[in-house]
BALOBA-1460 file (C-alpha; in Angstrom, 3 decimals):
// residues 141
<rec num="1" residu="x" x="11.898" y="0.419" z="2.475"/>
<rec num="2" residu="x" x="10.613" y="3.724" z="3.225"/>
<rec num="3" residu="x" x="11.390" y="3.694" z="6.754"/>
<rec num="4" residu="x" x="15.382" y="2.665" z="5.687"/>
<rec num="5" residu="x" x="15.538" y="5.246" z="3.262"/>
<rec num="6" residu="x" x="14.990" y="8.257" z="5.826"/>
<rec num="7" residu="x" x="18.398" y="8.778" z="6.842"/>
<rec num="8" residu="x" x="19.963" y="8.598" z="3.434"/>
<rec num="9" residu="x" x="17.020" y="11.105" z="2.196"/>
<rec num="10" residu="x" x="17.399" y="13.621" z="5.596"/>
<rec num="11" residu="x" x="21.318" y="13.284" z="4.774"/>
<rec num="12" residu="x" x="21.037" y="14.460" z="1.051"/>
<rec num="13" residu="x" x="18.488" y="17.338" z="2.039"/>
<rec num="14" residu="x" x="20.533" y="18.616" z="4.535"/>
<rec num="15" residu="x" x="23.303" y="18.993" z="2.108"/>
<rec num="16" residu="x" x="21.188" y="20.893" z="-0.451"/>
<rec num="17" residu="x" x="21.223" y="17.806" z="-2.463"/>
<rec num="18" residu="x" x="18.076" y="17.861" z="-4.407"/>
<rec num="19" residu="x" x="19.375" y="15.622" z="-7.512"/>
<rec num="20" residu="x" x="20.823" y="12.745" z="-4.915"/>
<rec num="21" residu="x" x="16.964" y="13.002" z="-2.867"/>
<rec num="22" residu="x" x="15.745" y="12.501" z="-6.011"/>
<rec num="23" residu="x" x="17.855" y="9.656" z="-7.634"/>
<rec num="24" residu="x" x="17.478" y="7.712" z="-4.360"/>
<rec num="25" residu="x" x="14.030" y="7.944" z="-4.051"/>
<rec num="26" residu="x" x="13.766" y="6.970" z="-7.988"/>
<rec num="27" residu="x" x="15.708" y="4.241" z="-7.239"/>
<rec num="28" residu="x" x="13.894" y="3.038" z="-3.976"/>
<rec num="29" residu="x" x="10.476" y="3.110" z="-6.179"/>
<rec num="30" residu="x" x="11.652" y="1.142" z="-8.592"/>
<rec num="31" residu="x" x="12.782" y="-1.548" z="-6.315"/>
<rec num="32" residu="x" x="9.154" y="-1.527" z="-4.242"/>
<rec num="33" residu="x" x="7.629" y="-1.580" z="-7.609"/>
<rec num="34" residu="x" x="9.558" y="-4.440" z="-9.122"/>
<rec num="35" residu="x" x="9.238" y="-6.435" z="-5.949"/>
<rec num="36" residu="x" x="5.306" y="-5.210" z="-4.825"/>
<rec num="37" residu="x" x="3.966" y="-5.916" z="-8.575"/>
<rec num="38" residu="x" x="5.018" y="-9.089" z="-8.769"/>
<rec num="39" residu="x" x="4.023" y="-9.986" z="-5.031"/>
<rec num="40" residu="x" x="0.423" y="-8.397" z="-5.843"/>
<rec num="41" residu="x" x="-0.457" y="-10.554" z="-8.728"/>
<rec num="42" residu="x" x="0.725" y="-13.767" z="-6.811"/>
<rec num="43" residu="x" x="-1.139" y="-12.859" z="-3.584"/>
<rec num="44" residu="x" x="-4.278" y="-12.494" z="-5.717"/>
<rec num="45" residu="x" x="-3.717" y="-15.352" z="-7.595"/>
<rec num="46" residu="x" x="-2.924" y="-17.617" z="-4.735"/>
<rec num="47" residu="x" x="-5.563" y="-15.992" z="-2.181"/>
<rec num="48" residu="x" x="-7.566" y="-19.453" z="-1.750"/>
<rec num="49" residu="x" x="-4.016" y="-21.364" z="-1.714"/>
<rec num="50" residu="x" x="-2.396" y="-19.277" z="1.198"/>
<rec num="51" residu="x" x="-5.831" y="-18.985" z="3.304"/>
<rec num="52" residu="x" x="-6.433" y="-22.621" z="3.422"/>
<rec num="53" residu="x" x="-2.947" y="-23.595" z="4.413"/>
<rec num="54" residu="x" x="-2.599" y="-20.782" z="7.210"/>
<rec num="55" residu="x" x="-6.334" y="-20.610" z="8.263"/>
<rec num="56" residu="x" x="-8.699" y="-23.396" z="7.309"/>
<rec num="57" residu="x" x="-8.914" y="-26.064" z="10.507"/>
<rec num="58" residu="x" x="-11.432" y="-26.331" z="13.019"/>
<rec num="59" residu="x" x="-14.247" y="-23.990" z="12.742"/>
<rec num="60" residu="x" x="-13.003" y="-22.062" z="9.647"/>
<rec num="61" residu="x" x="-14.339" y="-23.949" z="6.885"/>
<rec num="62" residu="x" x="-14.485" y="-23.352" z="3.219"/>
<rec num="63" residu="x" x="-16.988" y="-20.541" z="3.050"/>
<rec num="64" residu="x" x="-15.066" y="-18.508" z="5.405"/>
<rec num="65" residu="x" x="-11.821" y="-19.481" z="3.722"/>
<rec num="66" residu="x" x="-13.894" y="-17.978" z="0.298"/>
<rec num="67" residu="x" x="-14.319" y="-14.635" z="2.352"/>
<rec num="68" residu="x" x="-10.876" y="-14.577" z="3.711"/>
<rec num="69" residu="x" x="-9.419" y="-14.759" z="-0.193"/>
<rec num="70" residu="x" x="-12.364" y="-12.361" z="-1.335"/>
<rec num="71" residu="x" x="-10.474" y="-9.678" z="1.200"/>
<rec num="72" residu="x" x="-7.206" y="-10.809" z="0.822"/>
<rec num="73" residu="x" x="-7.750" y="-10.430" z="-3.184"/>
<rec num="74" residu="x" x="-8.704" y="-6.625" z="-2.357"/>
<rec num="75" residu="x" x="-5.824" y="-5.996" z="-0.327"/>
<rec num="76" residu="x" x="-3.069" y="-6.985" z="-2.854"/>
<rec num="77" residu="x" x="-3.017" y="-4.050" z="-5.022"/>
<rec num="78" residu="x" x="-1.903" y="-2.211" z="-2.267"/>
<rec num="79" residu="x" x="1.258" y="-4.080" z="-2.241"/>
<rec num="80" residu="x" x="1.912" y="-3.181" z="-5.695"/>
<rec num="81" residu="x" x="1.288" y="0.730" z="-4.330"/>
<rec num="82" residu="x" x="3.129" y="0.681" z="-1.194"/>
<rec num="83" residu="x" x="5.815" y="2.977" z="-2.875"/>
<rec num="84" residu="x" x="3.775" y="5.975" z="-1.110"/>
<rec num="85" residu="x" x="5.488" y="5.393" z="1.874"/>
<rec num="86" residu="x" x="8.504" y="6.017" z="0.261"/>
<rec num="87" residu="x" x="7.559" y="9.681" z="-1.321"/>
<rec num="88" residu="x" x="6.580" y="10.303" z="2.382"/>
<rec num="89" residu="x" x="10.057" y="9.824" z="3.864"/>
<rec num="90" residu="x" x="11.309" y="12.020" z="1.156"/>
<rec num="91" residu="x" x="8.764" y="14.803" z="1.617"/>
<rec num="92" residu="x" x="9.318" y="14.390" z="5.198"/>
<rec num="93" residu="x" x="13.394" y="14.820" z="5.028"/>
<rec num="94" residu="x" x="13.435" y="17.743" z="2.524"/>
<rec num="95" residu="x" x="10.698" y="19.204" z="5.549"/>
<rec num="96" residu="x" x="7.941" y="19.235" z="3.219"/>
<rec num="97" residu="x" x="5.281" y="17.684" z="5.841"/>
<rec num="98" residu="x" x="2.259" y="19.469" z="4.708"/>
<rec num="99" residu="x" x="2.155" y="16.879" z="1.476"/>
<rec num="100" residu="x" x="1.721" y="14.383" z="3.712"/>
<rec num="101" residu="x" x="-0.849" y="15.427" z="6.059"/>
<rec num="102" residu="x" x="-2.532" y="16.129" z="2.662"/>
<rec num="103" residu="x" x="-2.408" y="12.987" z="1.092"/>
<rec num="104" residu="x" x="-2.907" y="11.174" z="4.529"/>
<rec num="105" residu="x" x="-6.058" y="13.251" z="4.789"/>
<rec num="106" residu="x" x="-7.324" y="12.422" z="1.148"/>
<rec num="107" residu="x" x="-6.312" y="8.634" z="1.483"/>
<rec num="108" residu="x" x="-8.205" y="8.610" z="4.580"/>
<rec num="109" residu="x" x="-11.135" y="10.291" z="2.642"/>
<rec num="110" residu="x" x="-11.032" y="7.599" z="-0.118"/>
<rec num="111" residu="x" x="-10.600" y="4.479" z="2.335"/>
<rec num="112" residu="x" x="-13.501" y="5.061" z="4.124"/>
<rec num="113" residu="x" x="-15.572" y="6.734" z="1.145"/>
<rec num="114" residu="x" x="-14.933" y="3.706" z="-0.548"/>
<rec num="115" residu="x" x="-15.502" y="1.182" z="2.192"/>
<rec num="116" residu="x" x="-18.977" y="2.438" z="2.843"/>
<rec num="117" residu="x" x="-19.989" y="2.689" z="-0.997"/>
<rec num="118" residu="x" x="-18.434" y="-0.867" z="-1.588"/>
<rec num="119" residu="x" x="-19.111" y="-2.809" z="0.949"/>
<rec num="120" residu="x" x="-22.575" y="-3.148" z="0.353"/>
<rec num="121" residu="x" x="-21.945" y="-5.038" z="-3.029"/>
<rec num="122" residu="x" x="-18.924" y="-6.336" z="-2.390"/>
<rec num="123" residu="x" x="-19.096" y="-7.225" z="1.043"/>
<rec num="124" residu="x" x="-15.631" y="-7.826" z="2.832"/>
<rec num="125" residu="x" x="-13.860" y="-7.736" z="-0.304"/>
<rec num="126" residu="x" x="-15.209" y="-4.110" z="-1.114"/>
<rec num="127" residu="x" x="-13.489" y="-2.670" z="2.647"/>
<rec num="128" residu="x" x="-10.786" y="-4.385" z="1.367"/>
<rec num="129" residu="x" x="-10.380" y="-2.691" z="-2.120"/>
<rec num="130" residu="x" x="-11.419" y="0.811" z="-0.541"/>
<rec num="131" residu="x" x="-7.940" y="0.193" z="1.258"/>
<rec num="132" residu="x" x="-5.963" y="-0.341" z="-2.038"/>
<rec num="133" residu="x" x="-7.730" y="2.509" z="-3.770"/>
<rec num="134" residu="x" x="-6.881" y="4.997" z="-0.895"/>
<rec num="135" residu="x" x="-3.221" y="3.902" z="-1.735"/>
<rec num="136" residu="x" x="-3.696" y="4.170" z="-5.262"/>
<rec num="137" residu="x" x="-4.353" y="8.251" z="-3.978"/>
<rec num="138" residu="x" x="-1.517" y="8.171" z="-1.674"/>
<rec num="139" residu="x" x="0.825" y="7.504" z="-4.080"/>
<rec num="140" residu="x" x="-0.844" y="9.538" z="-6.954"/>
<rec num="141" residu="x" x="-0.957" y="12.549" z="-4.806"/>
């Protein structure tokens, strides 16, 4: 959604149009949240479902199908968060880049901060939520 949105967004900040930046990108976040919260809680609930039907034949058995959910389980916040990319477009058209080599910077920071501190207990599943977090910064920041 973000990547659609960067022409309408460059179009209103050319034209000095700070309210019409602001009530599309509003708008856009609402729509990735009501269509990434929902998506998040059924990806986590239906980990185990989705990873045997796509993965588990042959040599992936059940244990790895268990570590496949595990990650994919840590991983679906992020869907829920994926409205960063939007605020990047719009920081982007209104020419505002140093936000987002800021928050780039930091989410890198936190992903791999919280990789290292979390995969240890949480094995796979831990690199996995280190990703989500890092978007939870992206999109606070």
């Amino acid at each position: 959604m973000g990547v659609v949105m960067l022409p309408v967004l460059a179009a209103r900040a050319a034209a000095g149009d700070t309210q019409g930046v602001r009530d599309r990108v509003t708008r856009a976040l609402r729509m990735s949240f009501f269509i990434g919260i929902p998506s998040a809680v059924g990806l986590y609930l239906l980990s185990v479902p989705v990873v045997q039907l796509l993965c588990q034949r042959g040599r992936f058995d059940a244990a790895d199908t268990a570590a496949t959910a595990r990650a994919l389980r840590g991983f679906a916040p992020s869907m829920a968060l994926a409205g960063h990319l939007i605020l990047y477009q719009a920081f982007y058209a209104m020419g505002r880049t140093r936000w987002i080599l800021l928050s780039g910077a930091a989410m890198l920071g936190v992903n791999s901060l919280a990789g290292v501190l979390l995969v240890g207990p949480m094995k796979e599943a831990g690199i996995s939520l280190g990703f989500s977090l890092s978007y939870l910064v992206g999109i606070v920041l």
